[in-house]
C-alpha positions in Angstrom: 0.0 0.0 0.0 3.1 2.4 0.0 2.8 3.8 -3.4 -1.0 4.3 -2.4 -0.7 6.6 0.3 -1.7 10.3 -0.1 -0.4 12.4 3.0 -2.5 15.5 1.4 -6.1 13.7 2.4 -7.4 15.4 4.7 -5.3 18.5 4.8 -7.9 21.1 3.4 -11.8 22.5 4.0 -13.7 18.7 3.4 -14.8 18.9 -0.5 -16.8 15.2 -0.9 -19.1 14.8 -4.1 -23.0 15.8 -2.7 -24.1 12.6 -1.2 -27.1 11.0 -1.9 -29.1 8.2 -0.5 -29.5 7.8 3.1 -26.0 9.8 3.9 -28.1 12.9 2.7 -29.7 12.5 5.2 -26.7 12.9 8.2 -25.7 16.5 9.7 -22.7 17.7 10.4 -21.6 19.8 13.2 -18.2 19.7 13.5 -15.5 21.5 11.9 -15.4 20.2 8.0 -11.7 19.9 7.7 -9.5 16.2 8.3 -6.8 19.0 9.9 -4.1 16.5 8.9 -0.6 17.8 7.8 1.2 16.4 4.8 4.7 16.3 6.5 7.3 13.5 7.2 6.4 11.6 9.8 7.9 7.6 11.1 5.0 4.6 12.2 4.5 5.9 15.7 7.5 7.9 15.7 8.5 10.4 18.0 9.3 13.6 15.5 7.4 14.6 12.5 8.5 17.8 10.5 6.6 19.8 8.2 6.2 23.6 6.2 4.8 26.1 9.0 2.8 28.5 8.3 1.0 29.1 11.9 -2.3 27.6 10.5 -4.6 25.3 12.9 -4.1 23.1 14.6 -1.0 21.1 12.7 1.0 24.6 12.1 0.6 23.4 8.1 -1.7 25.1 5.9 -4.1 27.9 5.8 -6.6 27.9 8.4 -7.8 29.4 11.2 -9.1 27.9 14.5 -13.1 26.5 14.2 -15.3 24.4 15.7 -18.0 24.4 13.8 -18.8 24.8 10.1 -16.6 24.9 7.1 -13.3 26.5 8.4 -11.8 30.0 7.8 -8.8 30.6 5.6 -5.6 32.9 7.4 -4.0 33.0 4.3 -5.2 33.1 0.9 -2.3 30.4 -0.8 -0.1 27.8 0.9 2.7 29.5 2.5 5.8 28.6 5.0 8.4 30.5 7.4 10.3 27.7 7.7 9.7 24.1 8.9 8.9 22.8 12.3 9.1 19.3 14.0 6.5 18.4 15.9 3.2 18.3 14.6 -0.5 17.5 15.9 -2.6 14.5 13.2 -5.9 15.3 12.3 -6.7 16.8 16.2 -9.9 19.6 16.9 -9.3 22.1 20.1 -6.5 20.5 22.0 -4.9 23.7 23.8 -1.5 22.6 23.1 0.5 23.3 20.3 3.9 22.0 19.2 6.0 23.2 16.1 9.4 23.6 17.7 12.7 24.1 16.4 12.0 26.3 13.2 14.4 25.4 10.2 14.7 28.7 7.5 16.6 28.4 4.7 17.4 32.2 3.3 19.1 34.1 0.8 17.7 37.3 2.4 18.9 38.9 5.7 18.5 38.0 9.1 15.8 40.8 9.6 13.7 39.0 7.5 13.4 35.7 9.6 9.5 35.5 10.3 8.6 35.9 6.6 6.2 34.0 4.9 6.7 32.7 1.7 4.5 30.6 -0.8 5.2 26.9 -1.4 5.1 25.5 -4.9 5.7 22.0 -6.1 4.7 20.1 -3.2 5.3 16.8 -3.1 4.5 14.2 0.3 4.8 10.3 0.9 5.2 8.4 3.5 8.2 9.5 5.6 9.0 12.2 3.0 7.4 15.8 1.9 9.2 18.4 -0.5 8.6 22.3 -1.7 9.6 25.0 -2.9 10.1 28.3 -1.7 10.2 31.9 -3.9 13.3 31.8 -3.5 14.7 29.3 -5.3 15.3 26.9 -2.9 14.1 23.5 -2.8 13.2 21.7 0.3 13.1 18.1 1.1 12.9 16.7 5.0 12.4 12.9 6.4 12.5 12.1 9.7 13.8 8.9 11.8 11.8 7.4 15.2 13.8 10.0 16.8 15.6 12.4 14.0 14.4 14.6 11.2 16.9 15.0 8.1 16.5 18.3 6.1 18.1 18.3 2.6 17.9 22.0 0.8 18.9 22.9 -3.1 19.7 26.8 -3.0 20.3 29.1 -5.9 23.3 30.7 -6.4 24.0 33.5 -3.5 27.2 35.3 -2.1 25.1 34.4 1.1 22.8 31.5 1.7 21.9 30.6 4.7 20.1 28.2 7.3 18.9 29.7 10.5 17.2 27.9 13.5 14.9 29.5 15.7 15.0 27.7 19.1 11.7 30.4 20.5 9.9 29.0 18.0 6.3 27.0 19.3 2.5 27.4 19.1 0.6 28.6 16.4 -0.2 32.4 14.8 -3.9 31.9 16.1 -4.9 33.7 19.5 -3.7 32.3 22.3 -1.5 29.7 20.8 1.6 30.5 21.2 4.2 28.6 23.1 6.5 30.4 25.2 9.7 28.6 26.9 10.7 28.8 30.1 14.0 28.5 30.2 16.7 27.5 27.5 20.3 27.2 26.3 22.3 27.3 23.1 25.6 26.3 22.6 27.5 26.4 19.1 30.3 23.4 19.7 32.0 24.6 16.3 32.2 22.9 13.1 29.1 22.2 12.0 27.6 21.3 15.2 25.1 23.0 17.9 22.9 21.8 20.8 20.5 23.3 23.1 17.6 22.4 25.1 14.6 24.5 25.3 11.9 24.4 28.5 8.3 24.4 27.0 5.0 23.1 29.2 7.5 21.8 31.9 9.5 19.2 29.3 13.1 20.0 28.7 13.1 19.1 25.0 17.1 19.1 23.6 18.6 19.3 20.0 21.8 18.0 18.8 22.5 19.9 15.4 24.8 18.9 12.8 24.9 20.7 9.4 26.7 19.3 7.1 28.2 22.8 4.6 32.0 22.7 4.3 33.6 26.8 4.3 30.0 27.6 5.9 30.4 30.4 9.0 28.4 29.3 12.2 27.0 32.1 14.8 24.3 32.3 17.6 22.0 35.6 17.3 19.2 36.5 19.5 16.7 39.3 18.3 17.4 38.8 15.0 20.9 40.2 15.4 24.3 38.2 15.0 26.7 37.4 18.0 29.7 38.2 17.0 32.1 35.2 18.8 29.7 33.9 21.1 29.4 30.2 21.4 26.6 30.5 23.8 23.3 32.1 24.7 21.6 31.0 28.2 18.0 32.7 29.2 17.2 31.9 33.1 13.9 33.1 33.0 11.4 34.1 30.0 8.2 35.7 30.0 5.8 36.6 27.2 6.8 40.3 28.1 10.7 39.5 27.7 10.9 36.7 25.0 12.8 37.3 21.9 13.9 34.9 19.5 16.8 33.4 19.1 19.0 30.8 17.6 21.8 29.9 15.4 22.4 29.9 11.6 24.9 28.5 9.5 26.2 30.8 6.6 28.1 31.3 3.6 28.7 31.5 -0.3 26.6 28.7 -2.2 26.6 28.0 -6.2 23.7 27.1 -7.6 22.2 23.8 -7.2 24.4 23.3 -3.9 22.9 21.4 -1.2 23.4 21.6 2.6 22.0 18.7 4.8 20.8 19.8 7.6 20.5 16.8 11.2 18.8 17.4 14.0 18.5 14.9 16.6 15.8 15.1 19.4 15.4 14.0 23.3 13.5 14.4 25.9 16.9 13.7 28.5 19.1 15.9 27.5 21.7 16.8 24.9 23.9 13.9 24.7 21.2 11.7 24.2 19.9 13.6 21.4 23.3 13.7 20.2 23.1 9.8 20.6 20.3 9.3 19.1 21.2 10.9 16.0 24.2 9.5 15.5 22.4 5.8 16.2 20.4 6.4 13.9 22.9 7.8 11.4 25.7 6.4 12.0 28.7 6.9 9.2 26.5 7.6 6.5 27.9 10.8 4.4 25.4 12.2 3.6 21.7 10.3 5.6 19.4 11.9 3.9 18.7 9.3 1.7 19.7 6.1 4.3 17.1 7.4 6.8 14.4 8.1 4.2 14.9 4.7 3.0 14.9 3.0 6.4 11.8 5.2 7.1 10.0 4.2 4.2 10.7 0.6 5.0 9.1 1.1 8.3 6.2 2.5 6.6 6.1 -0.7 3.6 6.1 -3.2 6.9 3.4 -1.4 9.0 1.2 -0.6 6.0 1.7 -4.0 4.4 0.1 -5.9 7.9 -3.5 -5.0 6.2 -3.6 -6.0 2.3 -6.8 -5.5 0.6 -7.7 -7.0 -3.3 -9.4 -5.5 -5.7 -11.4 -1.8 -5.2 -11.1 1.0 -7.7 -7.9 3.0 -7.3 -9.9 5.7 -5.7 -10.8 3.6 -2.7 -7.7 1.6 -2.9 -5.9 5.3 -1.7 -8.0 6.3 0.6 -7.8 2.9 2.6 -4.2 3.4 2.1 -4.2 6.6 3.7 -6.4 6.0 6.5 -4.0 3.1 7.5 -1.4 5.6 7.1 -3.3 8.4 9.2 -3.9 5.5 12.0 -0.3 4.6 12.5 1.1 8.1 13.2 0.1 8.4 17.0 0.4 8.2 19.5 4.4 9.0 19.8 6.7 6.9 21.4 9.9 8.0 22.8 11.3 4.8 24.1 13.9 5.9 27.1 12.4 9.7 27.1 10.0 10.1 29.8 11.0 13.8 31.5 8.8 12.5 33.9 10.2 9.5 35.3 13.7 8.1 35.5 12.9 4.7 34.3 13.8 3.1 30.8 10.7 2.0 29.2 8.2 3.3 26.6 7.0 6.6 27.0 3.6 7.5 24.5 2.8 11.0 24.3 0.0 12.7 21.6 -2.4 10.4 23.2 -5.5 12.8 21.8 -7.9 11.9 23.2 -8.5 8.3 24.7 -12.0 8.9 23.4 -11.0 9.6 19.9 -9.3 6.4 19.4 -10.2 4.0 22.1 -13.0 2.5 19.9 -11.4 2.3 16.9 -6.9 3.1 17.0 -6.3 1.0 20.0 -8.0 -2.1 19.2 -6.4 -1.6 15.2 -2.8 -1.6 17.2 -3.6 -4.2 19.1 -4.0 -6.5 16.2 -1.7 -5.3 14.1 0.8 -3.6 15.9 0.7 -5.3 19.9 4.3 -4.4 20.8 2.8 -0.9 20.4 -0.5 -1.2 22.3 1.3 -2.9 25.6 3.6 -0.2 25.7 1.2 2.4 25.2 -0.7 0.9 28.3 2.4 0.7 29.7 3.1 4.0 29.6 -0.5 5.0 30.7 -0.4 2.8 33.9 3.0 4.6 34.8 1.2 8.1 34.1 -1.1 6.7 36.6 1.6 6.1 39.3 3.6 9.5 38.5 0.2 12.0 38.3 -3.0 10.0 39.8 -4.8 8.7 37.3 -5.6 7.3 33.6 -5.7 10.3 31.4 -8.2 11.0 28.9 -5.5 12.9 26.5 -2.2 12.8 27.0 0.3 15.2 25.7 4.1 16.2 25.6 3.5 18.9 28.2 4.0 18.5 32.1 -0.1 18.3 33.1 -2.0 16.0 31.0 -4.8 17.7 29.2 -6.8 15.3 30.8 -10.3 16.4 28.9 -12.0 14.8 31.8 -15.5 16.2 30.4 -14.9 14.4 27.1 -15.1 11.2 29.2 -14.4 8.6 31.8 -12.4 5.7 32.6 -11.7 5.4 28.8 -8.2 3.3 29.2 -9.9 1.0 31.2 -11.4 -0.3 28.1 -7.9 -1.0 26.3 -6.7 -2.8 29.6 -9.6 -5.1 29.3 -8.6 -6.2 26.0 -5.3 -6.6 26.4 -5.8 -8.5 29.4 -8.1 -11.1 27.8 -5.7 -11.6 24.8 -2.8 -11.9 26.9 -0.9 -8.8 25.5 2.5 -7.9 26.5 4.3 -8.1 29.7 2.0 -6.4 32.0 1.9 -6.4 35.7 -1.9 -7.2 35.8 -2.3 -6.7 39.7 -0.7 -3.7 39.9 -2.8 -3.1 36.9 -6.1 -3.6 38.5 -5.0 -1.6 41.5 -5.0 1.5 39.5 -7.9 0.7 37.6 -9.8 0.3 40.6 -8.1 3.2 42.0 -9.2 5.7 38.7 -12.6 4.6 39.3 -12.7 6.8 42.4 -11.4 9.7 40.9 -13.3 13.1 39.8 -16.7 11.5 38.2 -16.3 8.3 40.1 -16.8 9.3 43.7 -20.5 10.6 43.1 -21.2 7.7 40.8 -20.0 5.1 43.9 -22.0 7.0 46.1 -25.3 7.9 43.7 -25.4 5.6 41.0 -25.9 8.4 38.4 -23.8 11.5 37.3 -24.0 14.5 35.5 -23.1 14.8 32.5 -25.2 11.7 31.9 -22.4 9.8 29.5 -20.5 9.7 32.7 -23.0 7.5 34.0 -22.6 4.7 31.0 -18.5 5.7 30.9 -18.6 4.8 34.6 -20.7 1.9 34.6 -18.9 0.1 31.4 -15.3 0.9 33.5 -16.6 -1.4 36.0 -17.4 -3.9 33.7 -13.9 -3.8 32.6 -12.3 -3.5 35.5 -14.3 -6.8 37.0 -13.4 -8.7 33.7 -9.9 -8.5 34.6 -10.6 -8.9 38.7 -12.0 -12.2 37.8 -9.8 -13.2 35.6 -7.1 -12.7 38.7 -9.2 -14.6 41.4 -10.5 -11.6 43.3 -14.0 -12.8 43.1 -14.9 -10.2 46.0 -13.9 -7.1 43.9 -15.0 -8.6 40.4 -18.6 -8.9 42.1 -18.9 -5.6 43.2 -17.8 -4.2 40.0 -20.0 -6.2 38.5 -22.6 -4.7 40.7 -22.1 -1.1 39.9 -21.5 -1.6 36.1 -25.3 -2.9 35.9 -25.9 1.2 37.3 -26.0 2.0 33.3 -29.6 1.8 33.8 -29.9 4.6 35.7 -28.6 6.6 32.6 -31.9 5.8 30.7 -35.4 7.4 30.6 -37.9 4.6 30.4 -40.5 6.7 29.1 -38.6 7.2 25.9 -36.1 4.9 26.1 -33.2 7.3 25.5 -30.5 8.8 27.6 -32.1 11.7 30.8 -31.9 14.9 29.8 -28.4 16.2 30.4 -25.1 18.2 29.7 -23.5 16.7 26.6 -20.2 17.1 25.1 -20.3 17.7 21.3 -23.6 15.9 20.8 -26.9 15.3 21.9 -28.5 13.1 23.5 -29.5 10.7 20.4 -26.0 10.9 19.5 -24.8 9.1 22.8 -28.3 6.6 23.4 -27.1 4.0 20.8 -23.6 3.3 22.8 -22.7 -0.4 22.5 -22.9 -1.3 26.1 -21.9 -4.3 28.1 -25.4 -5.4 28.1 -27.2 -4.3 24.8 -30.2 -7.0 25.7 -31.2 -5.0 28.5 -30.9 -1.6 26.6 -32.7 -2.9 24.2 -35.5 -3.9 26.4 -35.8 -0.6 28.3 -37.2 1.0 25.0 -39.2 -1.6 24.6 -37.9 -4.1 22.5 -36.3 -5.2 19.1 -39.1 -3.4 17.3 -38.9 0.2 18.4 -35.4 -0.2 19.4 -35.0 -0.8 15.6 -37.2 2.2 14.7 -35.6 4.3 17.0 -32.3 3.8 15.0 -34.1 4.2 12.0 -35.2 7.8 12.6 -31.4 8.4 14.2 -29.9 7.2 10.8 -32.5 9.0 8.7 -34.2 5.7 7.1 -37.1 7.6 4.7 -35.9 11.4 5.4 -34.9 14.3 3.3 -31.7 15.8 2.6 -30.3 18.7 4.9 -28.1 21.0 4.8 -24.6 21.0 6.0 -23.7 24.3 8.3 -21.2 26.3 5.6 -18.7 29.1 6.5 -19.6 31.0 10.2 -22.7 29.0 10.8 -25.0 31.4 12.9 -26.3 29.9 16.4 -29.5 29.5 14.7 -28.4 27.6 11.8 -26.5 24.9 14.4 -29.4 24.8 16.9 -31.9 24.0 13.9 -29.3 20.9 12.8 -29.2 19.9 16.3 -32.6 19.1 16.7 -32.7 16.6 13.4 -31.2 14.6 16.1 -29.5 12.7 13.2 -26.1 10.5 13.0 -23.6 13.1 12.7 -21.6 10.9 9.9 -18.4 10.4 11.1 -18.0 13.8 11.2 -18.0 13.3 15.2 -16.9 10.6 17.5 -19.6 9.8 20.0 -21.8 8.0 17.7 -19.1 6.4 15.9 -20.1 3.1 16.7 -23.9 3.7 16.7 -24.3 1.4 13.1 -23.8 -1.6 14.7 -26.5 -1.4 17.6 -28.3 -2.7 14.6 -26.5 -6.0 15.0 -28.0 -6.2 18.5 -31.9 -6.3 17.3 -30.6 -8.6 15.1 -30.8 -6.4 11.5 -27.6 -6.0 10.8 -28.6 -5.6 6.9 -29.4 -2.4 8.4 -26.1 -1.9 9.6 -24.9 -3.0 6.1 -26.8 -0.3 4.8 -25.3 2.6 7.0 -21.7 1.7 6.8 -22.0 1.1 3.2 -23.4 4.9 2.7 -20.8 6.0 5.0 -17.5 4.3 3.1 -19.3 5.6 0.0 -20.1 9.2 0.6 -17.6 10.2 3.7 -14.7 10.2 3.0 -13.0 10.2 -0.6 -9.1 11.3 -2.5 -7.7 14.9 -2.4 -7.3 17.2 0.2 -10.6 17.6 1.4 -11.0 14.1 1.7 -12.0 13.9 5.2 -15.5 14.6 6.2 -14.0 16.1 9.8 -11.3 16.2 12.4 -9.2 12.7 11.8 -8.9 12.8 15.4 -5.3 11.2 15.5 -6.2 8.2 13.3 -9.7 7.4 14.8 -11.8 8.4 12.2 -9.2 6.5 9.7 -9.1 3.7 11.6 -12.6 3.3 11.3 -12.6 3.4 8.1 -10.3 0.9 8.2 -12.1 -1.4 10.3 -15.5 -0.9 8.1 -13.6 -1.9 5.6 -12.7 -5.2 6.4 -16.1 -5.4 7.4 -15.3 -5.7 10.9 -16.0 -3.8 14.4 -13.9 -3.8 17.5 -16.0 -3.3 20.4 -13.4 -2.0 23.5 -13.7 -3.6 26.1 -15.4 -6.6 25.6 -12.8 -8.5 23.5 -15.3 -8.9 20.3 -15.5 -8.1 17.0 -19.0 -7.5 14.9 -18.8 -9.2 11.6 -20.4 -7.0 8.4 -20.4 -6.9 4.3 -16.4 -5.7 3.8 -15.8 -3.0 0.7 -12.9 -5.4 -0.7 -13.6 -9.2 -1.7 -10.4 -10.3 -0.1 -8.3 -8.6 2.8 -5.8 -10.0 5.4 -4.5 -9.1 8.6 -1.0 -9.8 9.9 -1.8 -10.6 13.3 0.4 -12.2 16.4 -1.1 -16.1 15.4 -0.5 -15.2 11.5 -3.2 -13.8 9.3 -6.5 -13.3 9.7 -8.2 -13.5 6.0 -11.8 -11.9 5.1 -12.5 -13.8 1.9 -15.9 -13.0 0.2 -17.9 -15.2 -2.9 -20.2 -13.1 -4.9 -18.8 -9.5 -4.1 -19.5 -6.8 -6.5 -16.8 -4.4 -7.6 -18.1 -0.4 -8.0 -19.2 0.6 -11.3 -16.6 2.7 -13.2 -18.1 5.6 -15.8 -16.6 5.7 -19.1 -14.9 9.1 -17.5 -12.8 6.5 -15.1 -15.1 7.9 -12.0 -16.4 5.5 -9.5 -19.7 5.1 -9.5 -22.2 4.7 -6.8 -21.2 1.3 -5.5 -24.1 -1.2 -4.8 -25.0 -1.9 -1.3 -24.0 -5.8 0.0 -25.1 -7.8 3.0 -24.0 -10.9 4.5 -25.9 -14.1 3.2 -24.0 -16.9 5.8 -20.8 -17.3 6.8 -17.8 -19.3 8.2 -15.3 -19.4 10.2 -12.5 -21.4 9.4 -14.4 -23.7 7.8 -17.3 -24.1 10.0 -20.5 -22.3 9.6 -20.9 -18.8 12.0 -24.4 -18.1 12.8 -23.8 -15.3 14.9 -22.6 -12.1 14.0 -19.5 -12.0 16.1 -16.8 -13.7 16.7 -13.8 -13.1 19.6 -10.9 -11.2 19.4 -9.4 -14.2 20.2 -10.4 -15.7 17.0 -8.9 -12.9 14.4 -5.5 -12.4 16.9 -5.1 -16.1 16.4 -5.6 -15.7 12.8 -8.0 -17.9 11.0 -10.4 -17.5 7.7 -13.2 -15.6 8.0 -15.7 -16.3 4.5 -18.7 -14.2 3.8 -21.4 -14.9 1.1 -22.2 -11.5 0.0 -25.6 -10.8 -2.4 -27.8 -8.0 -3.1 -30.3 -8.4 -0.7 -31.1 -8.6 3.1 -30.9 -12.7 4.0 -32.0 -13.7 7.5 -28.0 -14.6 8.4 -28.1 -12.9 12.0 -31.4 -11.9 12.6 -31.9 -14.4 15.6 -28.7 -15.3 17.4 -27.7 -11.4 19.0 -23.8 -10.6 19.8 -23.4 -11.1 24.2 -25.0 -9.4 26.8 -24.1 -8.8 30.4 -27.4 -10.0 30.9 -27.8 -13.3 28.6 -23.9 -14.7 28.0 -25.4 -17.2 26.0 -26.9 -14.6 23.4 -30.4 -15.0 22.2 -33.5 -13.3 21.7 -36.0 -12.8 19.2 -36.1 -11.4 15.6 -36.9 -7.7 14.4 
């Protein structure tokens, strides 16, 4: 899938041919931009590096900051001051902003450091992007796990040169800029610089080498040169006092001469980034090329542990991409904690457990496990060092916690790794800290109530139990696995029999339709409070807009009474939002999952798409790609519970690399998209399951255990064009049932 990838999806304002069908029908109410950046970035590596312009949220491109609508341009063309390292992936309103380190290459003066100039020629794949500047000179960067390379052409000048700007951080939006506390440079002479630079409370230090033979080297602060100074400290820096400063490499270059530019990173100091970029460099004269290669590699083994056949090439790139887009974060600095002395992983860009709990974890977990145990590694040692789980989980002392987003969301990860046996973990320390979390903020008036405020707490609460007394019982303590048991049937309490939907509440980004159709541990009982499969099954029906008109998407500044007006459709929000993400496959539950068919197959049709503005909202760190991922393959994790739901895939064949082998989804009687005579897709017919098998054996139900795809096995699906009774009487588990069951819809 290499060659497929298209780092640009997702990068501008969402442009997605006018949908028809039943996704007409879904409202958007989130910002209509992926806000992923096109620069070079490492499988869950710990620098990316990318043109800067300022722009939200990434630093790349040319918007400002929105939550809501179609977003507003800052500039009016594609423009850079340099490049940073650093970047967010695809997040909304995080509050923290990176893009440190600014890299200019110049032909002009020092005074005119800041300047913006626009790019031409782009060109990104993975672990690799390229432009060009007015000018003349051309840039290309790739980054390592723990390096970032720059390679730049210049014209001929009497005076070229490369500057770094150490002050550099944030974003030219209000508010978001990043001011360091303290810092240091130190030019060590021939070719070679480090410095570290406080910012949030994280000591971050660069080792520089560049790489320009006869080339002058000088530190300068406020844009003025230091005439023999090898070294600039700043005890203390306000807002009030801070002015840039940095270091630059000059001299005379002909044209067509290039300077290579290394920079490698740490979180411990200087002479570990100076290690680290020499481990990853070693001899080579210049890298450039060696770690771009080894980069790409990474990427060609990563992207290769999912292979689909067949698909037009339009959908062929976007699965690409959004396998691409889910294996960027979180970052892992292994050995870089500030936080803790300890060697071990360390996982920052975590944003936010409830973007990517349902969907990114679960996709590393299969794909990628050595990652996912040491990304709950490194959440159970947050845990220990700060108090509890966090909810998001920067590179910034003081995790943005987003405690209103949600609850008790890593407890859901824990649970799955713990029932497929992942990694090394200590599982009772574990469990102390689960039990411990559940305490914390929300959890001490749940305990002591039963119900809490905002409402989703109530089910984020409840289903932490459930996790947490999976893994109790699975370690013998029958005594705490009972009473968690015992508070995580309190979901109930969440619900309004009278209309079977979630009390009347707070809610964050949503409503409360949006949140009713969570896939709870016991989806029997749900079900039952509104009064069975039938209106259960209508309910949804109205939610997804089965039989409605079009709307209207909100466009540019969408006035209060254009968003209040989409809010009350309460409709499916089409993956433009997260907290209904996973509301198609409650379907599955009142035993239609032809229904479910239907949705996800409008959804993978209409919502996302090639070019820039193919994202239909914030990517959200790969969870709204991994989705798309999963929907796919026709598959659906459920967190938590170890299970996958079983649906029509888009491809006839797929495979997973998985820990036990592969996993293969192999279809008979899939149809391919029509192509037009013009080459252009086609609207794709909709497909449901007829029967199935696993591994030879026929699967009656509509799920099948994590257990069963990490062990890897063959999955077969008879596809047709019509709805089939396969899974309309035998329902996925229930806290309440563990044998399944139930009656038809």
């Amino acid at each position: 899938m290499l060659d497929e990838v298209d780092p640009f999806i997702g990068t501008a304002a969402t442009c997605l041919p006018l949908a028809s069908g039943l996704a007409a029908t879904w409202w958007w109410p989130k910002p209509q931009v992926g806000n992923t950046h096109p620069g070079a970035t490492s499988p869950f590596g710990m620098v990316s590096a990318c043109a800067y312009s300022g722009a939200y949220p990434t630093g790349y491109g040319r918007y400002n900051k929105n939550i809501q609508g179609v977003p507003e341009e800052m500039f009016e063309t594609l423009q850079t001051s340099g490049f940073t390292h650093f970047q967010q992936s695809g997040t909304g309103a995080i509050r923290k902003y990176y893009n440190y380190v600014r890299v200019t290459p110049m032909v002009q003066p020092l005074d005119d450091l800041g300047e913006a100039w626009p790019l031409h020629d782009e060109v990104a794949s993975a672990g690799y992007y390229a432009a060009s500047l007015d000018t003349g000179v051309r840039c290309e960067i790739t980054v390592g796990e723990k390096v970032a390379i720059h390679r730049y052409t210049f014209p001929e000048s009497r005076s070229a040169r490369v500057v770094l700007d150490l002050s550099c951080g944030g974003l030219a939006i209000e508010h978001g800029r990043t001011v360091p506390l303290r810092a240091y440079v130190e030019s060590l002479g021939h070719g070679q610089a480090h410095g570290t630079v406080v910012l949030e409370g994280v000591p971050l230090s660069v080792h520089v080498e560049v790489h320009s033979p006869g080339w002058r080297q000088m530190l300068w602060h406020d844009r003025r040169l230091i005439e023999g100074g090898t070294r600039l400290d700043f005890d203390s820096i306000r807002q009030t006092t801070l002015r840039p400063f940095g270091l630059l490499f000059m001299g005379p270059a002909r044209a067509g001469q290039t300077v290579e530019v290394r920079l490698g990173f740490s979180m411990r100091g200087c002479e570990q980034a100076r290690e680290n970029l020499h481990r990853e460099c070693g001899d080579a004269e210049p890298a450039f090329d060696l770690i771009r290669t080894r980069t790409e590699t990474r990427w060609a083994d990563h992207l290769d542990r999912v292979r689909v056949d067949g698909g037009t090439p339009a959908r062929r790139q976007v699965m690409a991409t959004a396998l691409y887009h889910s294996l960027i974060k979180p970052c892992f600095g292994e050995n870089e904690s500030p936080f803790w002395p300890a060697s071990g992983p360390f996982a920052f860009d975590v944003c936010t457990m409830w973007d990517i709990y349902k969907t990114q974890i679960p996709l590393l977990m299969a794909i990628a496990p050595d990652r996912a145990a040491g990304l709950l590694e490194s959440l159970i040692r947050v845990c220990e060092e700060e108090g509890n789980f966090p909810i998001g989980y920067r590179m910034a002392r003081g995790a943005d916690r987003f405690f209103r987003q949600g609850s008790a969301l890593a407890h859901t990860a824990l649970a799955d790794a713990h029932a497929l046996g992942l990694g090394g973990l200590d599982w009772s320390w574990a469990l102390v800290h689960m039990e411990d979390d559940l305490r914390r903020l929300y959890g001490e008036d749940f305990i002591e109530h039963g119900l809490v405020h905002p409402i989703t707490h109530t089910l984020d609460l409840a289903y932490g139990h459930h996790c947490t007394a999976q893994v109790a019982r699975a370690l013998g303590d029958k005594r705490l696995a009972d009473e968690m048991e015992a508070r995580s049937r309190l979901w109930v309490n969440a619900f309004d029999p009278a209309t079977g939907l979630l009390r009347d509440s707070e809610f964050y980004e949503g409503g409360k339709w949006n949140y009713s159709f969570r896939l709870i541990h016991d989806m029997r009982a749900r079900i039952a409070l509104a009064g069975g499969d039938h209106a259960f099954v209508a309910m949804l029906d109205a939610f997804f807009g089965f039989g409605a008109g079009a709307v209207t998407q909100p466009g540019r500044s969408p006035s209060a009474e254009e968003m209040t007006a989409g809010y009350t459709l309460n409709r499916f929000e089409g993956l433009n939002n997260e907290p209904d993400m996973e509301a198609p496959w409650a379907y599955h539950y009142a035993g239609r999952p032809d229904r479910t068919a239907d949705v996800v197959h409008a959804a993978l049709t209409w919502q996302y798409g090639t070019g820039a503005g193919g994202l239909p909202g914030n990517d959200d760190s790969g969870g709204l790609s991994s989705w798309y991922v999963w929907a796919s393959l026709g598959l659906f994790p459920i967190a938590g519970q170890s299970l996958f739901l079983v649906n029509a895939p888009a491809f006839a064949h797929a495979a997973l690399s998985v820990e036990g082998g592969e996993f293969v989804i192999e279809t008979t009687g899939h149809r391919e998209a029509p192509v037009g005579a013009d080459g252009i897709e086609q609207t794709p017919p909709a497909q449901y399951v007829q029967s199935a098998a696993l591994n030879g054996r026929p699967l009656e139900t509509t799920h099948i255990s994590a257990t069963d795809v990490h062990r890897g096995g063959v999955l077969h699906l008879e596809l047709g064009p019509e709805p089939a009774p396969w899974g309309r009487s035998v329902r996925p588990p229930s806290l309440s049932d563990a044998r399944t069951g139930g009656g038809t819809a």
